[in-house]
C-alpha positions in Angstrom: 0.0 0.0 0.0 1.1 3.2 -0.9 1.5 5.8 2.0 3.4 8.4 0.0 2.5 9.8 -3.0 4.5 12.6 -5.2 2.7 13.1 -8.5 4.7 16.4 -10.7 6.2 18.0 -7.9 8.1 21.1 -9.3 9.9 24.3 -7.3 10.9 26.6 -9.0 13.4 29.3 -7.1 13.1 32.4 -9.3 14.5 31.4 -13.2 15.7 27.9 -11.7 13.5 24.9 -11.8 14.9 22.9 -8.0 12.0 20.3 -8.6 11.0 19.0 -12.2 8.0 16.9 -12.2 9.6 14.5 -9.6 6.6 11.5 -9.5 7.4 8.9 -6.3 5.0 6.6 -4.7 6.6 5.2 -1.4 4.5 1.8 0.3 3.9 1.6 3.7 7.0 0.9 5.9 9.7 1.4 2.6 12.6 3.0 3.2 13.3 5.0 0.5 17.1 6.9 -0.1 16.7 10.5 -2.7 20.2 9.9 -3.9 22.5 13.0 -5.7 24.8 15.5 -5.5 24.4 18.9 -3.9 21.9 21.0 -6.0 20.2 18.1 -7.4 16.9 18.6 -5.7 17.0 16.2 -3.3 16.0 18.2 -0.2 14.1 20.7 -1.6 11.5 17.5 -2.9 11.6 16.6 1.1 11.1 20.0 2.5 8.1 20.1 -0.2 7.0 16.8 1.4 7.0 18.4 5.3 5.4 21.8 4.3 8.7 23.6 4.5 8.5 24.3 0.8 5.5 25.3 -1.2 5.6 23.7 -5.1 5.3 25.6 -8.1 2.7 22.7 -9.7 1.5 18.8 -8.1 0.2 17.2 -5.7 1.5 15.1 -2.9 -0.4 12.7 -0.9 0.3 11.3 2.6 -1.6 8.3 3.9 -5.1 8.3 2.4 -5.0 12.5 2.3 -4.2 15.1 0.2 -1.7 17.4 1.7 -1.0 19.4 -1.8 -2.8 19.8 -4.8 -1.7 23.2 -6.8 -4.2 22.6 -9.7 -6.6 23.4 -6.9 -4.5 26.4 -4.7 -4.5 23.5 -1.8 -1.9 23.0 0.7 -1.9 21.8 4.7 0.1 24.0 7.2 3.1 21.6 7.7 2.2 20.8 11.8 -1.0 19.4 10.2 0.8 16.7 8.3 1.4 13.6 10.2 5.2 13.4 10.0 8.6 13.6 11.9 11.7 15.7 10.8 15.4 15.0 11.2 17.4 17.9 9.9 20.8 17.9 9.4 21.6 20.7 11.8 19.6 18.5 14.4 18.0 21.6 15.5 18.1 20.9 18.9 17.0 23.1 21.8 20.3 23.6 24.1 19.3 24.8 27.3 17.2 22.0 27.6 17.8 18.8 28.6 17.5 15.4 26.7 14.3 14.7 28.0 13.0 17.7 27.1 14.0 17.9 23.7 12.6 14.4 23.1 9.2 15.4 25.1 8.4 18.8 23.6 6.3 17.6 20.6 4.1 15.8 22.6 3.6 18.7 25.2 2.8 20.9 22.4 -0.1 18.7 21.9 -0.8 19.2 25.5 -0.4 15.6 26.7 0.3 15.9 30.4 3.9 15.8 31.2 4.3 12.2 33.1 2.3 10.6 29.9 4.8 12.9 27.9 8.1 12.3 29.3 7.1 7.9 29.6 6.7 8.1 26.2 10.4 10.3 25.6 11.5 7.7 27.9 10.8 4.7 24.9 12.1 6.5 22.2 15.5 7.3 24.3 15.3 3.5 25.2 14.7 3.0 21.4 17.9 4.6 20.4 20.0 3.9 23.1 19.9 6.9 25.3 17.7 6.0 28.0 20.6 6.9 30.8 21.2 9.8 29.4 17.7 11.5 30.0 18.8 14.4 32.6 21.8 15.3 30.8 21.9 18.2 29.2 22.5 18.4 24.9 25.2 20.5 25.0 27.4 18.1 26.8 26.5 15.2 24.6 29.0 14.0 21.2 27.7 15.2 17.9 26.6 11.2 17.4 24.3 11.4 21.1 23.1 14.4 19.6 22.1 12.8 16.5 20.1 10.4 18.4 18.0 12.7 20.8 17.0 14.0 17.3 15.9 11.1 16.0 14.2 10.1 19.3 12.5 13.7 19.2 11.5 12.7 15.6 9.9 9.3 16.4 8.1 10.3 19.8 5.3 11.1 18.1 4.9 8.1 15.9 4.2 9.5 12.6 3.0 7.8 9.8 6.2 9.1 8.1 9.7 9.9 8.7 12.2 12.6 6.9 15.6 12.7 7.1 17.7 15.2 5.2 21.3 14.1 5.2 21.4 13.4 9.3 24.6 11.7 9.6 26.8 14.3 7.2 28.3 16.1 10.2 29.5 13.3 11.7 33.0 11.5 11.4 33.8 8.4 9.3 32.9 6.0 12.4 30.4 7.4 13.8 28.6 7.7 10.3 29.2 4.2 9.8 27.6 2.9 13.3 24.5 5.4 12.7 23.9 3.7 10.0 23.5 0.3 11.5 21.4 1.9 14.5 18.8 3.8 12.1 18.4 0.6 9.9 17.9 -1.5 13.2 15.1 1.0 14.6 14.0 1.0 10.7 13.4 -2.7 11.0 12.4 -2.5 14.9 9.4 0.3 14.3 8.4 -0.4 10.7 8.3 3.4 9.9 8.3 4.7 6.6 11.5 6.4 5.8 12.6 9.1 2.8 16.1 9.7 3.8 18.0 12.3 1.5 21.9 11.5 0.8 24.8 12.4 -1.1 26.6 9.3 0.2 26.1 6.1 -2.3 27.0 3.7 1.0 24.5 4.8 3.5 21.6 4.5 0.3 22.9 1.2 -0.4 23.0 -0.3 3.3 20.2 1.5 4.4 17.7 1.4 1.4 14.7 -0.7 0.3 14.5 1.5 -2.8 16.8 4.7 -4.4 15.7 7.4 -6.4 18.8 8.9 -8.2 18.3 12.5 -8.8 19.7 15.3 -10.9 19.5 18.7 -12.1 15.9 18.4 -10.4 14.5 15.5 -11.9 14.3 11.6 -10.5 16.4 9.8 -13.5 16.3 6.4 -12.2 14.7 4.6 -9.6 15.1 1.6 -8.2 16.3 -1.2 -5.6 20.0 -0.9 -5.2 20.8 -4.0 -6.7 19.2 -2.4 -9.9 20.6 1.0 -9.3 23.7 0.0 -8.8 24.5 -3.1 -11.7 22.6 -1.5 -14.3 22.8 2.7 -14.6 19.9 4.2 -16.6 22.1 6.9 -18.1 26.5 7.9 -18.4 25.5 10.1 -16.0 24.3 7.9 -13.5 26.8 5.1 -13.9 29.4 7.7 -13.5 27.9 9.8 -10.5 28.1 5.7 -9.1 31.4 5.4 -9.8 31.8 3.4 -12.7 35.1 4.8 -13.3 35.2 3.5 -17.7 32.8 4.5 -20.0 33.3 3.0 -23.3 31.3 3.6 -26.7 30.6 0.8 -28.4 29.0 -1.7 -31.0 27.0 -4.8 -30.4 28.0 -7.3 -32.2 25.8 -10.2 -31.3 23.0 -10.6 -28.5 20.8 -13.1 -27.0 19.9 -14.7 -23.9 21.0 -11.7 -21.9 24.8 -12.2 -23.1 26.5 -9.9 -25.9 29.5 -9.7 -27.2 30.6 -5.6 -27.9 33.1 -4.1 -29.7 34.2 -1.2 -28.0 35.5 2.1 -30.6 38.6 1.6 -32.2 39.7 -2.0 -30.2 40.9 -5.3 -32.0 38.4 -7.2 -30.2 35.2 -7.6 -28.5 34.2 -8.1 -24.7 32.2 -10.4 -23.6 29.1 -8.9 -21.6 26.5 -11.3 -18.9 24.3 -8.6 -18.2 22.8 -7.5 -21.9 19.8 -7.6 -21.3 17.3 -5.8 -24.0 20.3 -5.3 -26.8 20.2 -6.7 -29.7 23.0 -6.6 -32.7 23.7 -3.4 -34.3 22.9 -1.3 -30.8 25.2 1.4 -30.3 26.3 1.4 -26.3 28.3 2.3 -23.8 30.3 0.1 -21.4 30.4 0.7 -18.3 33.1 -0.7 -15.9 34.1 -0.2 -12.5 37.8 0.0 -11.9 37.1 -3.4 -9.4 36.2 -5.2 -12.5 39.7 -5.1 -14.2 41.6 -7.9 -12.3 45.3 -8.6 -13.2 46.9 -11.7 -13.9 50.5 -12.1 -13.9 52.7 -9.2 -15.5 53.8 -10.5 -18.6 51.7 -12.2 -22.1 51.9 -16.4 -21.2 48.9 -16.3 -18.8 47.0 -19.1 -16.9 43.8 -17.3 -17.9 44.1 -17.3 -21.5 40.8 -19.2 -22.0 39.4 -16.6 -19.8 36.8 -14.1 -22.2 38.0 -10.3 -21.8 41.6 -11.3 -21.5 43.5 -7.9 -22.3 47.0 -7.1 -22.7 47.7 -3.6 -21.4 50.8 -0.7 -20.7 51.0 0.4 -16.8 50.9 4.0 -17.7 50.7 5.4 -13.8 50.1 3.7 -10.1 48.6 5.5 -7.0 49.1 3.6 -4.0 46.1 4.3 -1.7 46.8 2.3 1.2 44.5 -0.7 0.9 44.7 -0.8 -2.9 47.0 0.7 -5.9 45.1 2.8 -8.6 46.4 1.7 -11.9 45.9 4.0 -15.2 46.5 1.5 -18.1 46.3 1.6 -21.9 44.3 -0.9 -24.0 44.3 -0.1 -27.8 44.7 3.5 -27.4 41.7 3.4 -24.6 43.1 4.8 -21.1 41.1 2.6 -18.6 41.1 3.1 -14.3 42.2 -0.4 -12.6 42.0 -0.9 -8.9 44.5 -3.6 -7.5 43.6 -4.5 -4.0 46.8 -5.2 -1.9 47.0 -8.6 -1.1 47.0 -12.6 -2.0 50.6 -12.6 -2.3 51.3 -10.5 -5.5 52.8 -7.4 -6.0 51.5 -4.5 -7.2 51.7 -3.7 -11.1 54.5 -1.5 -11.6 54.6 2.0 -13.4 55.4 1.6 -17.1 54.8 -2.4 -17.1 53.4 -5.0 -19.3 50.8 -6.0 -17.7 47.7 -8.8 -18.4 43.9 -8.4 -16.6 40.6 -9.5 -17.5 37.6 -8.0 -17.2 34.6 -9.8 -15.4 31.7 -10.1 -18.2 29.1 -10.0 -15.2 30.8 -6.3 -13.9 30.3 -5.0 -17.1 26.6 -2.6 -18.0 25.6 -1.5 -21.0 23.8 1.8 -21.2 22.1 2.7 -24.4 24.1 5.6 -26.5 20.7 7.4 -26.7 19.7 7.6 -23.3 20.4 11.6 -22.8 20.4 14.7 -24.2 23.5 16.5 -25.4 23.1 19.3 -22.5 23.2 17.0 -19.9 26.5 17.7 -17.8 28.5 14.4 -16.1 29.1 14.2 -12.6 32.3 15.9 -12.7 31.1 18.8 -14.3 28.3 18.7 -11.7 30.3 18.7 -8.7 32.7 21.4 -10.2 29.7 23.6 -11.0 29.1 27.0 -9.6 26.6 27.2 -6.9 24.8 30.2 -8.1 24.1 28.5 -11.4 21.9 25.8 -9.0 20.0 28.3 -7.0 19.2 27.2 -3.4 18.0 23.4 -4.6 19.8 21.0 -2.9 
């Protein structure tokens, strides 16, 4: 059952359109991740969801009622929408204590205080701050903090939750552990969720669904598994981090296998996950740098039977620690290779001979068709000025 429902949701924020036509129906108990880079649009569709933000055109439904219909000039103040708010700021109220912060919604609605502060008391027990009810917030960690805002968020039980990018001021760690705790409560409360991100992990871990936005618009949605192995667009695969992006011809297609030549190479690659091509489609590969795997560093190789068996030039090695970032040539192609550090071989040396294969299951093909010529990549995105994006975010 559907308990969210975005139908042509535009903002516009004087000549720039933050919002266009985003359409999103969330069931009952899905948590969903809005997934994109700053200025995509992302929070400005969730502050339109909470009443923060009022839409240029659509409607938005939560539960059985209407909450915005512009066609019709109708819109409910946002304390009449039966929701709960985690901000990134957390937002919350310093000279009060925990317990206060967590009970304030409640005795806004004038339940008595006991009633008020036993139910504060669960949602502290819920995320694992019940011993720190008379402390006050200013003398808890920016992760404790975190956590009284949630508890403030879920105290009232709403029907749904937001969260706009709640865990970005926190450290590596920290981020890392919220992440487990709001996908445990997730699971423990059954709440619906729409939980805005820039960070492709937490969507990923967290997630039931991801809607990948940019330059206002939701361009693919999906479960991550589908997100994630087969990108709608070159922009999406390389906002994801699909580090080669090939053109190419296929050459022959069927049973979800296809063998693709990519531009200018002496031979084909062998691709598992071809679904919907068929011979004579112009593509583009797209391969993460995990996917290139090298064999031993010279031509007589124990995977020569081995499809997508490439010779290649070590043209420059980053060592990051964990792994060495290899930039090799293939028939004129330049082509990312990450060698984790490990198994008893050496990293690939600068200005080697090298041999790797490419898995034909960690390669996706995206049509050559699927965007206009305006659209920018994800570099270009990221690089962008911010007063060429307005305030969407």
């Amino acid at each position: 059952m559907s308990i969210v429902g975005i139908d042509g949701l535009t903002k516009r924020f004087g000549g720039v359109t933050a919002v266009d036509r985003v359409s999103l129906d969330i069931g009952d108990g899905e948590f969903v991740a809005l997934l994109g880079p700053s200025g995509c649009g992302k929070t400005t569709t969730l502050r339109c969801v909470a009443g923060l933000e009022s839409p240029d055109e659509g409607t938005i439904r939560l539960g059985s009622g209407t909450v915005v219909d512009r066609s019709r000039g109708y819109e409910l103040p946002p304390h009449k929408r039966d929701i709960g708010m985690v901000f990134q700021s957390y937002a919350l109220w310093p000279h009060m204590s925990v317990i206060q912060n967590v009970s304030y919604p409640l005795r806004l609605k004038r339940q008595r205080k006991q009633a008020a502060q036993a139910k504060a008391m669960e949602a502290l027990e819920l995320v694992g701050l019940a011993n720190y009810a008379a402390r006050s917030v200013s003398a808890l960690s920016g992760g404790q903090q975190q956590r009284v805002a949630l508890a403030r968020a879920l105290v009232r039980e709403p029907s749904v939750l937001l969260l706009d990018e709640p865990l970005s001021n926190l450290d590596a760690a920290l981020r890392t552990q919220m992440r487990g705790e709001l996908k445990r409560i997730h699971e423990q409360t059954g709440s619906t969720m729409i939980y805005v991100t820039h960070d492709q992990e937490e969507a990923v871990s967290m997630s039931d669904r991801i809607a990948v936005m940019h330059d206002g618009r939701a361009v693919q949605i999906g479960s991550p598994r589908e997100v994630f192995d087969a990108p709608s667009s070159r922009w999406v695969a390389e906002f994801l981090g699909y580090e080669n992006i090939l053109p190419g011809l296929v050459e022959a297609a069927g049973d979800g296998h296809a063998r693709v030549r990519p531009d200018g190479w002496d031979t084909s690659l062998t691709c598992t996950r071809a679904a919907g091509c068929s011979a004579g489609d112009r593509v583009r590969l797209a391969i993460r740098s995990t996917a290139l795997l090298f064999d031993h560093f010279d031509s007589s190789s124990d995977f020569a039977d081995r499809p997508n068996r490439l010779d290649v030039k070590v043209l420059r090695s980053t060592f990051l620690g964990t792994a060495t970032d290899h930039e090799v040539s293939a028939f004129g192609s330049r082509l990312v290779a990450k060698q984790i550090v490990g198994g008893g071989r050496p990293a690939a040396p600068q200005g080697a001979d090298a041999v790797v294969w490419i898995e034909p299951g960690q390669i996706a093909l995206i049509p050559a068709n699927d965007e206009p010529a305006d659209v920018r990549t994800a570099d270009e995105l990221a690089t962008a000025k911010p007063a060429a994006r307005g305030r969407a975010s």
